[in-house]
C-alpha positions, 0 to 999 in steps of 0.5 A: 415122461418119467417123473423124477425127485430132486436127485434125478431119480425115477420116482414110482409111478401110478396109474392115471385116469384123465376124463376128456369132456364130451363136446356137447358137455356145455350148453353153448356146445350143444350139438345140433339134431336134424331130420325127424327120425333121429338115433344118436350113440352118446355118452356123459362119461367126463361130462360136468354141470356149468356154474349156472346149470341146474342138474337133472340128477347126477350132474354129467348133462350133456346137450342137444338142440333140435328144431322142429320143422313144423307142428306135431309131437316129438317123441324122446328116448334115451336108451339105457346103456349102462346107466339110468338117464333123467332128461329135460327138454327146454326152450330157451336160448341160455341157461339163464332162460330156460323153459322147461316143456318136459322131463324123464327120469327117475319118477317120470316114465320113458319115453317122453312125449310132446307137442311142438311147434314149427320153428321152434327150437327145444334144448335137450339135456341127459344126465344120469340118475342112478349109479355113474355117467355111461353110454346111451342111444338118443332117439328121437321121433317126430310125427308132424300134425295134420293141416287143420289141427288148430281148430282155427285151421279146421275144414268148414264143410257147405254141403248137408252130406258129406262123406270124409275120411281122415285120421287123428295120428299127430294131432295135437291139442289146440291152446287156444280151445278149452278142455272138455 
């Protein structure tokens, strides 16, 4: 197609840039994460903020949704690839009600870590907070909890000598037991 004036003659052309969205560019569009050790290539270039959508920095967020297949911590990265990502982990089922439950970015240090729950289902937007939108790897890591991480969980010993063996890797700290 050429562009042309009223006498029909070829006006000059110009190079244009046109920037598709990616996909999961809105939070109704979120894409859907499964497994517990997850690596995704992903980009914002051509991303944009919603009307009701807070930015993270930059305002190109995209989105995931992930959901935890039983009680641990996950463990998120976003690898820089040519831009420096902020990331905000929330639940919550619209943007209207959003809870955050961690952050990384600018002041926080990567990667971020944090306690789930099974079921649960965790809303995970990148963006960028310096220099423009780029490409990146999303990774993400979960490690699940031991049966008795609650202290309502935990195992009650009868005998006056036992002898146990165990580790503390994936626990988690308990709601309901005060700090030390």
């Amino acid at each position: 197609m050429v562009a042309t004036n009223s006498n029909r003659e070829a006006l000059p052309t110009a190079p244009v840039q046109i920037d598709v969205c990616p996909a999961n560019d809105d939070f109704n569009a979120r894409a859907a994460l499964n497994g517990t050790a997850i690596s995704v290539p992903a980009s914002n270039v051509g991303a944009t903020l919603e009307p009701a959508e807070e930015a993270i920095g930059g305002g190109h967020t995209v989105w995931w949704s992930w959901t935890a297949p039983s009680n641990g911590s996950l463990t998120i990265s976003a690898g820089t690839g040519d831009f420096f990502p902020g990331m905000r982990v929330s639940t919550g089922d619209a943007l209207s009600n959003l809870t955050t439950v961690a952050e990384a970015g600018f002041i926080n240090i990567w990667p971020v870590v944090f306690p789930v729950l099974g079921g649960g289902t965790y809303q995970i937007a990148v963006d960028n907070y310096e220099w423009g939108p780029g490409t990146f790897t999303l990774d993400l890591d979960f490690l699940a909890s031991p049966n008795n991480d609650y202290f309502a969980d935990r195992v009650v010993f009868t005998n006056a000598s036992v002898t146990v063996t165990g580790t503390g890797l994936g626990a988690t700290s308990d709601p309901l037991v005060p700090a030390d």
